[in-house]
C-alpha positions in Angstrom: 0.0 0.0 0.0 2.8 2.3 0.9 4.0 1.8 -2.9 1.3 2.4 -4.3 1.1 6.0 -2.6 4.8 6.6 -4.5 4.2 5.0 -7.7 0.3 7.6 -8.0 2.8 10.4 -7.2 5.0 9.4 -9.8 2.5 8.6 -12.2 0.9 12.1 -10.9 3.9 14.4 -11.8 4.7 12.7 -15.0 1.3 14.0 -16.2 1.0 17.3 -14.8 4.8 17.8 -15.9 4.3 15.8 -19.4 3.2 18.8 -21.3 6.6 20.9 -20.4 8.8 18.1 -20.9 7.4 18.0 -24.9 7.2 22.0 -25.0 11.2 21.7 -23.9 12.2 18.9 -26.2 11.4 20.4 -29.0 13.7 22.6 -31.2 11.8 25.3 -31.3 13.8 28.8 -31.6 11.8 31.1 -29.1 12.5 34.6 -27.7 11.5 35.3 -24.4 7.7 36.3 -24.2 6.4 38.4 -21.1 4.8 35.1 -19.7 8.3 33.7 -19.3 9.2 36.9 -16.9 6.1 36.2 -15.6 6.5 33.0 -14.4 10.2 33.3 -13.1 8.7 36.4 -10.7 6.0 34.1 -9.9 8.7 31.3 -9.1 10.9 33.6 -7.6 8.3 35.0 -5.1 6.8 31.3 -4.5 10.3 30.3 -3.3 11.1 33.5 -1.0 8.1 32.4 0.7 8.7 29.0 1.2 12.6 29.7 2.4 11.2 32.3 4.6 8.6 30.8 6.2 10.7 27.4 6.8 13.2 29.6 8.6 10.8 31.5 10.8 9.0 27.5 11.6 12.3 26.8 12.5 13.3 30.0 14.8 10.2 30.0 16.1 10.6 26.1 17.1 14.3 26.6 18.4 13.0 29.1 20.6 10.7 26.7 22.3 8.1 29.2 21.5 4.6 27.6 23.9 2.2 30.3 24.1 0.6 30.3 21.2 1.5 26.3 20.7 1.5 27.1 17.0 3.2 29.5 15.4 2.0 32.9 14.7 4.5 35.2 13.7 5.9 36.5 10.5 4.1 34.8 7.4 2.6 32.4 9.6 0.3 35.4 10.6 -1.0 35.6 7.3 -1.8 31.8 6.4 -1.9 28.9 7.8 0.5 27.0 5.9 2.8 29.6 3.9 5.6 27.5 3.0 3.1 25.0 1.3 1.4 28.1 -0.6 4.9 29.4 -1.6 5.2 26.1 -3.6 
């Protein structure tokens, strides 16, 4: 059962990533479009806010931080799961 749960994932994210992986291998000579820019801010951002809201998780479990028992500073003020939404 537990491989079945890693072989759907696989399965999962050769299908969602199919499309790219054909748009890439082919030889197509493109200049950069403003969607491109888009998506690399988009990326960019997504990432920030995974890195930063790992490191305040972590800071704020170092500190042995009780009172809340969750944490609530930082990013984690705005969402419940930040690192998750920067992905």
């Amino acid at each position: 059962k537990f491989a079945l749960f890693w072989v759907f994932q696989a399965v999962w994210v050769l299908a969602v990533s199919s499309p790219l992986i054909v748009l890439n291998y082919t030889a197509l000579d493109r200049n950069l479009q403003a969607q491109d820019a888009i998506g690399w801010v988009m990326w960019t951002l997504g990432i920030l806010l995974e890195a930063i809201a790992d490191q305040q998780k972590l800071w704020f479990k170092q500190s042995g931080g009780q009172h809340p028992p969750w944490c609530a500073v930082g990013v984690w003020a705005w969402s419940r799961h930040p690192n998750y939404f920067g992905e």
